[in-house]
DRENGUMI-459848 format. One record per residue (C-alpha): x, y, z; residue number from 0. Coordinates in pm, 1 decimal. Layout:
<node <X,Y,Z>,NUM>;
...
END
This chain:
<node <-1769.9,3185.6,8025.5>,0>;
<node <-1774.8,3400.6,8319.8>,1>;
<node <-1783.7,3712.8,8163.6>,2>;
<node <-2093.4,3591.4,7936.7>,3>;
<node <-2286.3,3533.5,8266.9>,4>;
<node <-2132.8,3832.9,8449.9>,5>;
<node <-2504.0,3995.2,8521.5>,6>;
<node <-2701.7,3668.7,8601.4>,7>;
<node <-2900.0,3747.4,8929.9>,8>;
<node <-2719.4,3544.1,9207.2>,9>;
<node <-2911.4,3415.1,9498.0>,10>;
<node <-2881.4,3202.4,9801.2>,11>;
<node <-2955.2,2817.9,9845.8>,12>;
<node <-3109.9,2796.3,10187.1>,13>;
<node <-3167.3,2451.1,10338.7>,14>;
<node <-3559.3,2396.0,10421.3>,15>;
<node <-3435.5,2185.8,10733.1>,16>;
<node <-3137.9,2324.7,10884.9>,17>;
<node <-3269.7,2722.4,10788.8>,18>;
<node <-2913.4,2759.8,10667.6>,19>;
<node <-2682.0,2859.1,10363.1>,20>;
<node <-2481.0,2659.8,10115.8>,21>;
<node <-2160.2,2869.6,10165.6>,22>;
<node <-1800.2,2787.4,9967.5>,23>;
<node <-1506.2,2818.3,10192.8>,24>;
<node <-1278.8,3048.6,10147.0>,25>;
<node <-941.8,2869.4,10224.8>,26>;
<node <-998.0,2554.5,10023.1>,27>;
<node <-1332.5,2311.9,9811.1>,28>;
<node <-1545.8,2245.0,10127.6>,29>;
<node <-1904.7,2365.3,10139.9>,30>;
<node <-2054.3,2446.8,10487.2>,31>;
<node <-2392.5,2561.0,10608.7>,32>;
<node <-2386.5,2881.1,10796.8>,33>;
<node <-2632.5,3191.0,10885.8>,34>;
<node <-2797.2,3324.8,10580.2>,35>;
<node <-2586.0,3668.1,10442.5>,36>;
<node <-2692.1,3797.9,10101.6>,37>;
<node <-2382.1,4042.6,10138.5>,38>;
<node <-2157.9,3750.3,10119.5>,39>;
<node <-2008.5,3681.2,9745.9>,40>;
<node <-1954.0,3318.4,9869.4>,41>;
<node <-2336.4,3263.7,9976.7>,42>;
<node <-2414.2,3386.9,9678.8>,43>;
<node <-2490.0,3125.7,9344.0>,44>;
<node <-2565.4,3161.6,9006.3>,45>;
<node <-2715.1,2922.2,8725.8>,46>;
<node <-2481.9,2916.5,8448.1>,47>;
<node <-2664.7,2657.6,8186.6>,48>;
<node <-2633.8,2350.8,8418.0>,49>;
<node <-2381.7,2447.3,8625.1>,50>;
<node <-2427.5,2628.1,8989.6>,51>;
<node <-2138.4,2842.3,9034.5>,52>;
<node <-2032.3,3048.7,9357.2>,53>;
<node <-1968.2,3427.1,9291.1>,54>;
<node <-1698.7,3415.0,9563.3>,55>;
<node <-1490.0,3086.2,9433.5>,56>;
<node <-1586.8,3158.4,9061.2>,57>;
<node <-1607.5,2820.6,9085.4>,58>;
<node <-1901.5,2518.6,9068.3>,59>;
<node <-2077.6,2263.9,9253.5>,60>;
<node <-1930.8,1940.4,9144.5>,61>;
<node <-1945.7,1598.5,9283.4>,62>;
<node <-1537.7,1435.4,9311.0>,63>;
<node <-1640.7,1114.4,9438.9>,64>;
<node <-1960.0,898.5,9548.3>,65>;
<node <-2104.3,1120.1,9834.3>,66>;
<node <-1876.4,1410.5,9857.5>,67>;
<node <-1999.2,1736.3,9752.8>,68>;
<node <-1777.2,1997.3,9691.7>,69>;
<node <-1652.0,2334.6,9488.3>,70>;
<node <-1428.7,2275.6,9156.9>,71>;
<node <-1306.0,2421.4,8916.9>,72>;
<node <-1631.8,2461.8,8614.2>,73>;
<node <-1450.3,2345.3,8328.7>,74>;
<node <-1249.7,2028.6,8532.8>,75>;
<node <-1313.6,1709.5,8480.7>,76>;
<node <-1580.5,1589.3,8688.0>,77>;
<node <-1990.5,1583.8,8734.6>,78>;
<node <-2030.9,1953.5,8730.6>,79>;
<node <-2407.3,1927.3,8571.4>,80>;
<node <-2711.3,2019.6,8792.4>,81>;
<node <-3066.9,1878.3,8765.8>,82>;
<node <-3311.5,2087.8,8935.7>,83>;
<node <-3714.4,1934.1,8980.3>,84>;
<node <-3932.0,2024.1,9274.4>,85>;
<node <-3665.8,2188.2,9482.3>,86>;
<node <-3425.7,1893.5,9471.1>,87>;
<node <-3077.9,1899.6,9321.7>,88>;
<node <-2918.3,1577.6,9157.9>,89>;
<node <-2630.7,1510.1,8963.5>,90>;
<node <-2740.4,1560.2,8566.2>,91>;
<node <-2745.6,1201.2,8436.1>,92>;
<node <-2704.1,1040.7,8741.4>,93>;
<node <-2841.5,822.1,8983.0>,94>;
<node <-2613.5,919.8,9353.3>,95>;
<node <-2951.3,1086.2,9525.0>,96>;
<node <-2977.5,1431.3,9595.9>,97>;
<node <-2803.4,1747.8,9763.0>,98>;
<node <-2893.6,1698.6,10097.9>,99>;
<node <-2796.2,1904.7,10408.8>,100>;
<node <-2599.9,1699.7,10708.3>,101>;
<node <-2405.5,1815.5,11032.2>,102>;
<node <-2063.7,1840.7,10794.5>,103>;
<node <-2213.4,2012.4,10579.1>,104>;
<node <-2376.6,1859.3,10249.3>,105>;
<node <-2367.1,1535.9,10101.5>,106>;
<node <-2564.2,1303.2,9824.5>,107>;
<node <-2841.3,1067.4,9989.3>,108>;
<node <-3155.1,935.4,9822.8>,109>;
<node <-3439.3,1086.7,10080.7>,110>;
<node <-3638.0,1363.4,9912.9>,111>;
<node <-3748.6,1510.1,10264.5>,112>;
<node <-3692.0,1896.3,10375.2>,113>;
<node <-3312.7,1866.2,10391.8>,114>;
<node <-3322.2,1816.8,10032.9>,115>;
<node <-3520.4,2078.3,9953.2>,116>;
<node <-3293.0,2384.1,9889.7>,117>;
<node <-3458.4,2753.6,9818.8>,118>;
<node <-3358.4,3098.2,9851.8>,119>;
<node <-3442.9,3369.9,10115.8>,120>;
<node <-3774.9,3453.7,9918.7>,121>;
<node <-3828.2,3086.3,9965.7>,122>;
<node <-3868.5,3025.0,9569.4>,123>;
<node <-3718.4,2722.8,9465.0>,124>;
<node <-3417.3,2675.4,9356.6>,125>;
<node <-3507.3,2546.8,8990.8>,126>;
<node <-3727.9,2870.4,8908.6>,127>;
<node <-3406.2,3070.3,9001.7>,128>;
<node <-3261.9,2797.3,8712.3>,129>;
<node <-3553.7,2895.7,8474.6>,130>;
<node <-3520.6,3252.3,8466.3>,131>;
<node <-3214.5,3230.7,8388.9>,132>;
<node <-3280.6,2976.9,8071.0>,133>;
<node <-3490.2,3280.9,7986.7>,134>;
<node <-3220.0,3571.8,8008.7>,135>;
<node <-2960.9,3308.8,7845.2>,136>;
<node <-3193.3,3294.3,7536.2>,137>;
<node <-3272.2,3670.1,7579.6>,138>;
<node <-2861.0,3706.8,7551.6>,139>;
<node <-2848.7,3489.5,7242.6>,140>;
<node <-3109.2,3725.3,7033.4>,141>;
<node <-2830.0,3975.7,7003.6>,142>;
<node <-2565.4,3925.9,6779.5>,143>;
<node <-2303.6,4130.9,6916.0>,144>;
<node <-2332.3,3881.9,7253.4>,145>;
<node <-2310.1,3578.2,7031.8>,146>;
<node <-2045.9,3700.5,6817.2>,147>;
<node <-1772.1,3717.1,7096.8>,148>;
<node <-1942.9,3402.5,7348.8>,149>;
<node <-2015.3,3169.4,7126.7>,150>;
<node <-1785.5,2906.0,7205.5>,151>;
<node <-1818.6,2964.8,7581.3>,152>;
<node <-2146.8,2994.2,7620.3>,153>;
<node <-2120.7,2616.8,7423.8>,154>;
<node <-1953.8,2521.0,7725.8>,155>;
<node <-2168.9,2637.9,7940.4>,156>;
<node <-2463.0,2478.8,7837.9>,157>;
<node <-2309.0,2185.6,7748.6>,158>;
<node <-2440.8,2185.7,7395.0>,159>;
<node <-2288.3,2191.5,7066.5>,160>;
<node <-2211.0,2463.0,6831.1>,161>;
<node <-2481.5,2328.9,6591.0>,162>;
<node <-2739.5,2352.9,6831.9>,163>;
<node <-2663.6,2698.4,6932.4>,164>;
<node <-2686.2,2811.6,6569.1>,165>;
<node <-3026.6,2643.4,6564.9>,166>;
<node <-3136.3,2827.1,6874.1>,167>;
<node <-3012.4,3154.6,6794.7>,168>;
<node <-3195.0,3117.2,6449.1>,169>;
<node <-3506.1,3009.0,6650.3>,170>;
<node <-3506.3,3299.2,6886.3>,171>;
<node <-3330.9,3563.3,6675.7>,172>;
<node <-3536.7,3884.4,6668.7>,173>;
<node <-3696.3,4036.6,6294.3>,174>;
<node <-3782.8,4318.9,6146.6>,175>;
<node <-4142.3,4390.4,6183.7>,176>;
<node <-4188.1,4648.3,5973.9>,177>;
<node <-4400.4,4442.9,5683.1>,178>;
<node <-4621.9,4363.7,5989.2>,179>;
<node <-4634.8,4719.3,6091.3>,180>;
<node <-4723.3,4836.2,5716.4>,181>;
<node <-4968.7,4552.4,5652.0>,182>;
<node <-5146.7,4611.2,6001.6>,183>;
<node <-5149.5,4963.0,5869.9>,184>;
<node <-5331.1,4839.6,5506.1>,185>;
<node <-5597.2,4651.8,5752.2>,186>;
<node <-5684.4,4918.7,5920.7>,187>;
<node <-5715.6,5149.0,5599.8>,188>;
<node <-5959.9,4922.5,5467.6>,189>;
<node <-6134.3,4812.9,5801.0>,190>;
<node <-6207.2,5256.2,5816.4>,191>;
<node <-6308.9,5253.3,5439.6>,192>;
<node <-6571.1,4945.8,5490.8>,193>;
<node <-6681.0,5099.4,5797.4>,194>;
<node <-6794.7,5418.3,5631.2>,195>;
<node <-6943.2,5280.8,5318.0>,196>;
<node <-7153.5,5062.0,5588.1>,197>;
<node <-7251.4,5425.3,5767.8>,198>;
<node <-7337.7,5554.1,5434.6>,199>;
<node <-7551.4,5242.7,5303.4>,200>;
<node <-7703.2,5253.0,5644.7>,201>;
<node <-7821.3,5631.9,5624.3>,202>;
<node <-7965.6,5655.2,5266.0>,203>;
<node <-8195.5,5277.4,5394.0>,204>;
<node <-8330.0,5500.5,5741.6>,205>;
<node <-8377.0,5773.1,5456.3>,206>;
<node <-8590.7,5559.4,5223.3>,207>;
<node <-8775.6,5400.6,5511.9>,208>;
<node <-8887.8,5720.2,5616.7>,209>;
<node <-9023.5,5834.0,5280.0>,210>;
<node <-9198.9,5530.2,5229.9>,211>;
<node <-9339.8,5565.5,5590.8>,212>;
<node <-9476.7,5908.3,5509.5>,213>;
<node <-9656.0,5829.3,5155.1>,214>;
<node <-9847.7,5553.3,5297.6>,215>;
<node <-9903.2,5783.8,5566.9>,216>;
<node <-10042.8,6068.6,5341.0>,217>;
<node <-10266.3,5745.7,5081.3>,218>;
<node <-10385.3,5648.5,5395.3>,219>;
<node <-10530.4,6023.4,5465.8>,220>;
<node <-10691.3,6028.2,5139.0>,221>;
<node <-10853.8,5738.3,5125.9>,222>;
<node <-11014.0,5861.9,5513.3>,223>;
<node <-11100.2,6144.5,5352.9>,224>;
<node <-11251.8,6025.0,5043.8>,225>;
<node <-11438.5,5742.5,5261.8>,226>;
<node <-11567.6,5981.2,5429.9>,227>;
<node <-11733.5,6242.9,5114.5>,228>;
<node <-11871.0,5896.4,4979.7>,229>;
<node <-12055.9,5833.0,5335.3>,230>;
<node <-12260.5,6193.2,5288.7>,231>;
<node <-12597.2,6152.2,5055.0>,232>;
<node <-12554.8,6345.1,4768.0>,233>;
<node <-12751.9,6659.4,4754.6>,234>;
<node <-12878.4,6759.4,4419.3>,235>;
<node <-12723.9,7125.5,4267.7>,236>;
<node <-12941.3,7356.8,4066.0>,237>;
<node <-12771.5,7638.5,3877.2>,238>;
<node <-12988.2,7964.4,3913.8>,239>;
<node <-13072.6,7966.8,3519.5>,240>;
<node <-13262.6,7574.0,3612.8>,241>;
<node <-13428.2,7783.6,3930.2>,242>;
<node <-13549.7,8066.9,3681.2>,243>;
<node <-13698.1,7767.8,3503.8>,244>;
<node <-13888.8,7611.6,3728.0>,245>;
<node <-14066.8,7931.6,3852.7>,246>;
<node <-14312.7,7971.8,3604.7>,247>;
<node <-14441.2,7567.4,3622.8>,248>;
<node <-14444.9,7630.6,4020.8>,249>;
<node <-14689.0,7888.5,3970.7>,250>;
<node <-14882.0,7730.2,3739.4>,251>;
<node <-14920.0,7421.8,3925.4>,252>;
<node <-15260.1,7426.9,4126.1>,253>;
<node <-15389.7,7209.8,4374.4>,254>;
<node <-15468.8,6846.6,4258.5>,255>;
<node <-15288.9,6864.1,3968.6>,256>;
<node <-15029.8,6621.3,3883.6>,257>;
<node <-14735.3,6736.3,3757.3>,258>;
<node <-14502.6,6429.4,3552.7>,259>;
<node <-14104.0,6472.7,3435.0>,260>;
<node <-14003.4,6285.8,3116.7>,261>;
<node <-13687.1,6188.0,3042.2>,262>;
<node <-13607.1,6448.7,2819.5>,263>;
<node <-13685.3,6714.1,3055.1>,264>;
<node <-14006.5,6836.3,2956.8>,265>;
<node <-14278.0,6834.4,3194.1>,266>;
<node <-14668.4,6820.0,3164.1>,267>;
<node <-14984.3,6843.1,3340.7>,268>;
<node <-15210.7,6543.9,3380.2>,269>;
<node <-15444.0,6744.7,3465.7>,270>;
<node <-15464.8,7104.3,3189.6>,271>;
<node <-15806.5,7184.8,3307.6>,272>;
<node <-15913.7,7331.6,3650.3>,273>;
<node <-16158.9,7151.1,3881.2>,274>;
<node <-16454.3,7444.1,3805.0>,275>;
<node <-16449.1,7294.4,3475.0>,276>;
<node <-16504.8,6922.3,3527.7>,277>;
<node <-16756.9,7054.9,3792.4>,278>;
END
């Protein structure tokens, strides 16, 4: 399963006591702790599922018997698994301690102090190096053509069945969004049609306000203006054929007479005779 995990991002495993690296030896399964070198294929790890595997060995982190710690073959028999929490490493399933760093190199020991703690030169644990690369190994199961030819090895590498890994491909396989694309293309459609029948309904309302604004406006004028004719005493009109009229009985009115208006228009003289004649 090598192959599958060719491009996983290897990193370091730097002690937080000693300041050193995890390195594989390169005669025989020892692990020592030496001066940090990120050009050196055997400093260099890589999570593959739960296995930690050196990029200079091509081989894992394995525990042979109670305490010893050493590099072995990743498919041998043997406890090969890796649980990673809070910067500490422990044997999956297992109750030994953790990966602690000592003057022969590393070892299994139940203290959870700073020479269990293990990091890399960014000083990021250890276990988010471990969940990234859950994330690309899901990433790498979305594509078929991956799955197709790693299948069974990458079944090994996770140590997971073949069921499982059908289930999780099916989980996180990729679809084709195009009815999401065409029906978030429908929403919008209608979201711009409501929007201008809203602009419309909203224009022809201002328009109605305002003519409703300006005949109330204009009644309210009138009435002012009528008001105001009915305030003024009303001055009586004579045509010039009534002034002709009343010419004559003007001149024949004299002093001390009375002069009365009936009803029907006529008018009269209390008084016909002058005051020589009553004299």
């Amino acid at each position: 399963y090598t192959g599958f995990f060719s491009d996983a991002e290897a990193f370091l495993m730097k002690n937080a006591k000693v300041k050193r690296c995890l390195q594989a030896s390169r005669t025989d399964e020892n692990l020592l702790l030496e001066d940090c070198n990120p050009e050196s294929d055997f400093q260099n790890w890589s999570w593959q599922g739960d296995f930690l595997m050196n990029h200079g060995t091509q081989s894992c982190l394995s525990v042979v018997v109670v305490d010893r710690v050493q590099t072995s073959h990743c498919g041998s028999v043997g406890n090969t698994h890796w649980d990673c929490s809070n910067l500490l490493l422990s044997p999956l399933g297992s109750s030994q301690g953790y990966l602690v760093a000592n003057r022969k190199g590393v070892a299994l020991d139940n203290v959870r102090g700073l020479k269990a703690q293990w990091h890399d030169v960014a000083d990021r644990s250890v276990c988010e190096e471990k969940a990234e690369e859950a994330r690309y190994f899901l990433a790498a199961l979305t594509s078929t053509q991956v799955y197709d030819h790693t299948a069974g090895n990458a079944t090994l590498a996770l140590g997971i069945d073949q069921e499982k890994l059908e289930e999780l491909l099916w989980f996180f396989r990729t679809e084709d969004p195009s009815a999401w694309n065409y029906s978030a293309l429908a929403l919008s459609f209608v979201a711009m049609i409501l929007g201008l029948l809203l602009l419309a309904i909203n224009i022809v309302r201002n328009r109605k306000r305002k003519i409703h604004m300006y005949r109330e406006m204009v009644q309210a004028a009138q009435q002012a203006e009528l008001e105001a004719k009915q305030a003024l005493m009303p001055v009586q009109e004579y045509t010039p054929g009534e002034l002709r009229k009343q010419e004559p009985m003007l001149q024949d009115q004299r002093s001390g007479g009375v002069i009365v208006q009936w009803k029907d228009g006529t008018i009269t003289s209390l008084y016909t005779g002058s005051t020589e004649d009553v004299i």
